[in-house]
Structures are given as structure tokens and as C-alpha cells.
C-alpha positions as CSV (number, residue, x, y, z in Angstrom):
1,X,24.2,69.1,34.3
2,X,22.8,70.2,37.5
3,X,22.2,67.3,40.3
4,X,18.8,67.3,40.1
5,X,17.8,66.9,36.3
6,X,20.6,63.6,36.9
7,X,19.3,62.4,39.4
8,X,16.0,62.9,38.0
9,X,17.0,61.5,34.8
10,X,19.2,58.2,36.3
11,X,15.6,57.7,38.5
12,X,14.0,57.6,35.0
13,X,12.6,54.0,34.4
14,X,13.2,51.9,31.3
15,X,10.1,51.1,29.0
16,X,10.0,47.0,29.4
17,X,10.9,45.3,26.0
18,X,8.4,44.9,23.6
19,X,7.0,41.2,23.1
20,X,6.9,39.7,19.6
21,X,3.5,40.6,18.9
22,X,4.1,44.2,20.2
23,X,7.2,44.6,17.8
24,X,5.8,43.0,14.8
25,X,2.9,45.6,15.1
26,X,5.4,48.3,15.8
27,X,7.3,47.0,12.5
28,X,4.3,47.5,10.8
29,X,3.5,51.3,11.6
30,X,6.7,52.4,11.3
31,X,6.5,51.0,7.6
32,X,3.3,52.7,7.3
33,X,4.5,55.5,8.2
34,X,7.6,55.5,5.7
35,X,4.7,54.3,2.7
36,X,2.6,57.3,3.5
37,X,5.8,60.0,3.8
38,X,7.5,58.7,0.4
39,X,4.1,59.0,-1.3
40,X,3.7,62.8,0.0
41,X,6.2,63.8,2.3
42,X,5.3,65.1,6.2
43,X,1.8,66.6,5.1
44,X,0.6,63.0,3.9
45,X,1.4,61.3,7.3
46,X,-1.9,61.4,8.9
47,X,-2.1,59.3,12.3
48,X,-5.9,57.9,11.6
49,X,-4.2,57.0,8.1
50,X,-1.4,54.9,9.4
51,X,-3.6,53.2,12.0
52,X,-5.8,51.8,9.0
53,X,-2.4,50.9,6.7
54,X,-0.8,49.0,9.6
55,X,-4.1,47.6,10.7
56,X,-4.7,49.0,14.5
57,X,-6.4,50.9,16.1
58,X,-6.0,54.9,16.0
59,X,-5.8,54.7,20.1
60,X,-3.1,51.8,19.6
61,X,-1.3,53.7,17.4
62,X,-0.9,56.2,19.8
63,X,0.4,54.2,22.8
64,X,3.2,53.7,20.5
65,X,3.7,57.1,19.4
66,X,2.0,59.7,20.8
67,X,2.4,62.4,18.1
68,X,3.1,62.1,14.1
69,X,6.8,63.7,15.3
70,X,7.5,61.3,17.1
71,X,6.4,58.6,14.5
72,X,8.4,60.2,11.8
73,X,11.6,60.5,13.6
74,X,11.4,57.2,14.9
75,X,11.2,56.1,11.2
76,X,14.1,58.0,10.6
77,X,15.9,55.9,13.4
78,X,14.2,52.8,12.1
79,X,15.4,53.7,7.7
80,X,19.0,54.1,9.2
81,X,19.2,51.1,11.2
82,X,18.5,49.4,7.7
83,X,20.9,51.5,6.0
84,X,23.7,50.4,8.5
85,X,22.7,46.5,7.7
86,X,23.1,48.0,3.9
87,X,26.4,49.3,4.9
88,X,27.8,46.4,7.1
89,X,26.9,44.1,4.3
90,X,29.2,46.3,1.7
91,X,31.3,48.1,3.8
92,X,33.4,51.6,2.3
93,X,36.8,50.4,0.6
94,X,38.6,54.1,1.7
95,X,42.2,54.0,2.8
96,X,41.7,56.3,5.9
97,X,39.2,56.6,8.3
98,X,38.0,60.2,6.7
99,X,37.4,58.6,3.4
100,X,35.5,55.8,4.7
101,X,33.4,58.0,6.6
102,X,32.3,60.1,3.9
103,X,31.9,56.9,1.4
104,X,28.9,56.0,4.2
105,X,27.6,59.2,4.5
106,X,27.2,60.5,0.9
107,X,25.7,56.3,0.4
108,X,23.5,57.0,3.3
109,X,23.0,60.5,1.9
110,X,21.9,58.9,-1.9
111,X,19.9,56.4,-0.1
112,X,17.5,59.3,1.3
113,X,18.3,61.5,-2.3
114,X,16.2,57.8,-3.9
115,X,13.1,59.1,-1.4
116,X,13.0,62.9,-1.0
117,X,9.4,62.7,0.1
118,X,10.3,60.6,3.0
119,X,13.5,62.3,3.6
120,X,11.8,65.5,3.7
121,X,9.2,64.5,6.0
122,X,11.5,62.9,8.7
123,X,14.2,66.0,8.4
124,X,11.2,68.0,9.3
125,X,9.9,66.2,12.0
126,X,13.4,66.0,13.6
127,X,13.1,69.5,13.0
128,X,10.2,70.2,15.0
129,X,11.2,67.8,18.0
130,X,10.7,69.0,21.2
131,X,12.4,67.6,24.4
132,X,9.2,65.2,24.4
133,X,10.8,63.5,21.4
134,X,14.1,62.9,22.8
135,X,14.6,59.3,23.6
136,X,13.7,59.2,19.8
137,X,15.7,61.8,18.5
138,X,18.4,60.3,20.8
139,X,18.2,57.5,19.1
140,X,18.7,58.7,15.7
141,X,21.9,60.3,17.1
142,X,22.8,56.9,18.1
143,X,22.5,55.0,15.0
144,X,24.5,58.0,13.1
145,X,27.0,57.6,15.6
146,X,27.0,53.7,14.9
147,X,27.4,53.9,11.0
148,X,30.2,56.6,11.6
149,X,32.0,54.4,14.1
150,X,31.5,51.4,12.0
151,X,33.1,53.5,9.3
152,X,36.1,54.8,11.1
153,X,36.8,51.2,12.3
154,X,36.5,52.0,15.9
155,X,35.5,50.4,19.2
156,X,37.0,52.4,21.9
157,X,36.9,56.1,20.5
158,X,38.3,58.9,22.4
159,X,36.4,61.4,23.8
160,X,37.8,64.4,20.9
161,X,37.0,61.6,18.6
162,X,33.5,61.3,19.9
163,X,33.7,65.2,19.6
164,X,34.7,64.5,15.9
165,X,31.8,62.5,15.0
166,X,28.9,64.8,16.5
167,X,30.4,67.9,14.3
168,X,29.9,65.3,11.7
169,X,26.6,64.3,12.4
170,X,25.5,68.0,12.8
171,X,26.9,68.4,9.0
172,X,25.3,65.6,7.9
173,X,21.9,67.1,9.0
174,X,22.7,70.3,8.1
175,X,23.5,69.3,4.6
176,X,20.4,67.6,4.2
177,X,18.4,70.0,5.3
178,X,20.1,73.1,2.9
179,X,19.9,70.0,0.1
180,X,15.8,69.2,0.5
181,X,15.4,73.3,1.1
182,X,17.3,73.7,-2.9
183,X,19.7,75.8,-0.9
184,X,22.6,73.5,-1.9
185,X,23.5,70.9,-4.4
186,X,24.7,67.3,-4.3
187,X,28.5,68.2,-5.6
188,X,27.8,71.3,-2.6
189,X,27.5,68.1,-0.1
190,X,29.4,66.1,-0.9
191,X,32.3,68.8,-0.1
192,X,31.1,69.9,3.1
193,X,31.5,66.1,4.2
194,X,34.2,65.2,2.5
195,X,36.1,69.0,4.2
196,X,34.3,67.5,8.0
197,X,35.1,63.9,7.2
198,X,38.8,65.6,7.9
199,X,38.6,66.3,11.4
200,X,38.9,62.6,12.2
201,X,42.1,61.7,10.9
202,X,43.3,64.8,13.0
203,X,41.5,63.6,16.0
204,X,43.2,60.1,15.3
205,X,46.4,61.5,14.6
206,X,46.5,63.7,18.4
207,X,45.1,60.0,20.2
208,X,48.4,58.3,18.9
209,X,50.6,60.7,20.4
């Protein structure tokens, strides 16, 4: 990365934490938002619409979120973060790290499968992202990377074990997106992430050497 765009992005200020009225009215669009994509998918998210279901105003709505991309993906972040309480609560029973990773991710995966509406619409909307979306998309790539680590077992990974888990999470996408297209099937997924899942025990097996 070149000095400048570091520079530029350490000189970045954070956004001040939201107070308690500000998140509870955040909780409530983003489940607006989900209501109106499982009902009829990317097309049925409308902003005005989700400013009258949550109950604020269409030029509150967008201080939060200035585009319906945005809104969508950070759904997607805010469905997974529920999926990894989901997970935490019942966590995968596999004997190596590989299996339990792909346990979580084909659960995760069924989770969305339940919703293909809403899973459509935020696959497309991560899909459409520009770099004006990414603290959002980033964190989507965050909470993936937290269910996988939670998965493996890990606190400390290694950096090709961090390399491990973003092929994974690239698969993970990827398969959704061939599954909501009709390009592939759910036996076809579960394969390519059980075949990725692999490529941690060899990560884990060069980081005891």
C-alpha cells in the first residue's frame, strides 16, 4: 500500500459510538430492511419503505445508510452476527478444525437456504458494493472471519492460517452466489467447502513444525 492512501487511511477518524436511542433505531431499520428483502428479495427494499416500517424519517434513514447497498450489506453483517450467537450457543462437534469449519458454514449456509429472498438480496448488494461500502463490506468479512475462527478453535492464528480462512470466505460467497444463480446445487456446496475446509488442517499442520 502506497504511503499516502496509509497515511490517509490511519488519519481516517472513527464514527463516535452510537447512543442507545441511536442503536435501538438502527436495530430497527436494519430489521426492516431484512422484513422487506425476505418478502421480495433486493427489488422490494425501497429506502422510503423501510423509513415508514422502522418508523423514521426518510432523511434519518439516510444518515444511517446512505444508499440501499449499503443497508443491505450491513444487514448481511447484522444476520451473521446472529448466526454466530446461533453458533456459539451450539457449537460444531467435528474432530478437526476442517470439519468444524465446514459444520458452521454449510449451518450458516442452510440458515440463508431458510430465506433465499433475503439471501439473494444481500449477495447482490455485496455484489454491487463499491469502495464507498467498505467499512460495511469490511465488516461482513470480519464477522465471517469470526465464526470461522470460532470454528477452528483459534485465538492467535498465523498469518497462512489467516490466508486459509479468506480462500475460505471467498468460497463461501462464491458458492452462494453460483447456488441463488441455479448454477449449482446444495450436495455441489457442500463439496466445494468441505474440499476448502481442507486447507486448514494443512495450514495447522506447517504452524506446528
Amino acid at each position: 500500500m502506497p504511503a499516502e492512501a496509509s497515511s490517509a487511511r490511519t488519519a481516517t477518524p472513527a464514527a463516535p459510538p452510537l447512543t442507545e436511542r441511536q442503536e435501538a433505531r438502527r436495530r430497527r431499520i436494519l430489521r426492516a430492511s431484512a422484513q422487506l428483502a425476505s418478502r421480495g428479495g433486493f427489488d422490494a427494499v425501497q429506502m422510503r419503505e423501510v423509513a415508514e416500517s422502522s418508523q423514521v424519517a426518510l432523511g434519518t434513514l439516510y444518515r444511517y445508510f446512505p444508499s440501499k447497498v449499503h443497508l443491505l450489506v450491513a444487514t448481511m453483517q447484522d444476520q451473521l452476527e446472529h448466526m454466530h450467537g446461533t453458533l456459539r450457543k451450539k457449537p460444531p462437534t467435528g474432530e478437526t478444525a476442517a470439519e468444524r469449519v465446514a459444520e458452521t458454514l454449510m449451518r450458516a449456509f442452510r440458515a440463508l437456504q431458510r430465506e433465499p429472498h433475503l439471501a439473494d438480496a444481500m449477495v447482490r448488494a455485496l455484489t454491487f458494493a463499491d469502495r464507498s461500502v467498505s467499512p460495511e463490506v469490511d465488516q461482513v468479512s470480519r464477522q465471517t472471519t469470526a465464526i470461522i475462527l470460532d470454528a477452528m478453535g483459534l485465538d492467535d492464528p498465523t498469518p497462512a492460517q489467516l490466508s486459509a480462512v479468506r480462500v475460505i470466505e471467498h468460497t463461501w460467497h462464491s458458492a452462494l452466489i453460483t447456488w441463488l444463480s441455479g448454477r449449482a446445487s446444495i450436495a455441489q456446496v457442500k463439496i466445494d467447502i468441505e474440499t476448502v475446509c481442507r486447507l486448514i488442517d494443512l495450514t495447522t499442520s506447517d504452524a506446528r513444525k
